[in-house]
Steps between C-alpha positions, in 0.01 A plus 500: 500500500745245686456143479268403784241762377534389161352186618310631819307764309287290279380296786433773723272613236323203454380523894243742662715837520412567885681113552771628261582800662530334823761227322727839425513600857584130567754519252678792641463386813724204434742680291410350178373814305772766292775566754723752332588700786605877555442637148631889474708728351638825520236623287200301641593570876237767593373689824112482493340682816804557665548094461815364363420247198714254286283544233147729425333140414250385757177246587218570598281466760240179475790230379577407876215589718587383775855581536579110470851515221622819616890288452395350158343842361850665654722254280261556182689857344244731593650836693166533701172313564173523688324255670129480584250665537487437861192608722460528872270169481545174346265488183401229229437755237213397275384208366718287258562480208604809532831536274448497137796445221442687195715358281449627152505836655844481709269573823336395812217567713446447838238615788662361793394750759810523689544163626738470726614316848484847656761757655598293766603189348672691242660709754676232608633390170672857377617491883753209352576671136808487333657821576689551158162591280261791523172399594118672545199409613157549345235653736134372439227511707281225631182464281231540796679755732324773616738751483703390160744797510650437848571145370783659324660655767476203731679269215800720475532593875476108572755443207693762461825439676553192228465698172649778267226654346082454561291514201126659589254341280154617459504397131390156474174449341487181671371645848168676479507859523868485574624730207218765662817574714618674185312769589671818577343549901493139512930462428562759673373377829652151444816615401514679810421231748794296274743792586405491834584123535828590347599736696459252810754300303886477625598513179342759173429266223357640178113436446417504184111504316343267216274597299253423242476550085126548504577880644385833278783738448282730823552202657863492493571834526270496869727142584891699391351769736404329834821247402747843534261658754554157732860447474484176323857380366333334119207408283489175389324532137313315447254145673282271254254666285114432463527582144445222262571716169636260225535117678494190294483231766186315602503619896511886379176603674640322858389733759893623664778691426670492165888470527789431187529620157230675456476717785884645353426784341205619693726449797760717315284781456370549842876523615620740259217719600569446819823573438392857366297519794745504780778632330778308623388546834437164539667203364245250336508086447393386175311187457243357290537257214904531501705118357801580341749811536367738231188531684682531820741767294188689358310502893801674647535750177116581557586617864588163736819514693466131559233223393339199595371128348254268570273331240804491237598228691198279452628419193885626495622307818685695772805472262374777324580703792893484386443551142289782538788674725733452304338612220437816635840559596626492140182688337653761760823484366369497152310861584840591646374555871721413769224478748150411546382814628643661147278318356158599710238704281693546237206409254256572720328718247429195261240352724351846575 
């Protein structure tokens, strides 16, 4: 932790976490959060859907909604990151409080309900992104549409010339009946209206799909199926978790999704079974409850070509971003891999 979040971090604490959170994008914004640049290696440089990376460590999606530090997030070490959710409509989500630090239990939960300034505005803001990272976009859909999976396809036909990779997610619990999209008929047809949009694209970006850890192993198998069936490029495993199996801190039983330590190893199993599942046929994400590099290590071993953070950060600072990658490049050494992808699945098994 560097020296202004040594002394940031306790205050931020101190103050309602939705207010805190929006302090951090201020932060970046002004170029006073961890700057260490271009962090990569020989080993660490990865292709991940046909996209060149520096490294296989990325954020994800609900740390900049609305596409507002796309230059301070570039500057931050990370070798990807998604912003978002974005749906066709500007929303206010639901009610606050609405984000919820757990912090005896390393976690947070939230029930924002994708809110978000809508496609348009943020549009406009990945129209005028730095051009040196690798940047997605989180599809949502608007809360009272009538016709949720089109909303999908809209987003990423409306802002798909600005990004290099779209993220489908039908797996926040925060939306009602939004993870019924799991549903085997139901993907299918909205991943198909999302190819569509694609394909009216100038350029082919990869679309990848999130999903949840509340799935039965059926479950999964039906989701690796329609994923291969549809042509999508990656599963992102896994989104928060409803499960509140083991928590200490008082705001436990806060309706939302449950992200950070806790959610690790369930998150872990789902993607080494889904790793089984589609048999190298796809290339999977791993994210979930990941805050220094031997969890990062251990996601890509159980099947992840690359990974993601997010609630880590809460209480790490965005300089764990650097630590983190460059821990990972020496536990790869240490294994004696010259390459991530070596490394992908090899203890797969273990979480099986």
């Amino acid at each position: 932790m560097n020296f202004l979040e040594k002394i940031g971090m306790p205050i931020l604490h101190k103050i309602d976490p939705e207010n805190s959170h929006g302090l951090a994008i201020k932060a970046l914004q002004l170029g006073a959060a961890a700057n260490p640049g271009l962090l990569t290696s020989p080993r660490l440089r990865t292709t991940f859907a046909g996209i060149e990376l520096p490294n296989p460590v990325g954020l994800a999606a609900g740390f900049d909604k609305n596409a507002t530090a796309l230059l301070g997030l570039s500057r931050a070490g990370f070798g990807f990151f998604e912003v978002g959710a974005a749906t066709p409509r500007p929303q206010p989500g639901n009610p606050k409080p609405r984000l919820f630090r757990l912090t005896e239990d390393r976690a947070a939960i939230n029930r924002f309900g994708f809110n978000n300034e809508g496609m348009e505005a943020i549009a406009s803001r990945l129209a005028q992104r730095p051009r040196d990272a690798v940047i997605g976009l989180n599809l949502g859909a608007n809360k009272d549409s009538e016709d949720r999976a089109a909303d999908f396809a809209k987003v990423l036909a409306h802002c798909g010339a600005h990004l290099d990779f779209a993220t489908v997610n039908v797996s926040s619990p925060n939306t009602e009946k939004l993870r019924d999209l799991q549903g085997k008929a139901a993907l299918s047809a909205l991943l198909a209206g999302v190819m569509e949009a694609r394909a009216g694209l100038d350029r082919k970006i990869p679309v990848f799909l999130k999903i949840a850890p509340d799935l039965t192993e059926a479950e999964l198998a039906e989701i690796a199926e329609v994923a291969v069936e549809s042509g999508l490029d990656a599963i992102i495993a896994t989104n928060t978790t409803l499960d509140r199996d083991g928590l200490l801190s008082e705001h436990r039983d806060e309706k939302g999704g449950l992200s950070g330590a806790p959610l690790f190893e369930k998150s872990t199993r789902v993607l080494a079974q889904l790793s089984r599942l589609t048999e190298g046929k796809l290339p999977l994400v791993g994210v979930g409850g990941i805050s220094n590099a031997e969890q990062a290590y251990t996601k890509i071993c159980a099947g992840a070509s690359v990974v993601q953070l997010y609630t880590a950060l809460v209480y790490g600072g965005l300089s764990m971003v650097e630590d983190i990658v460059r821990g990972l490049d020496e536990l790869l050494a240490r294994d004696g891999f010259s390459s991530v992808s070596e490394a992908i699945g090899t203890k797969r098994e273990d979480w099986l």
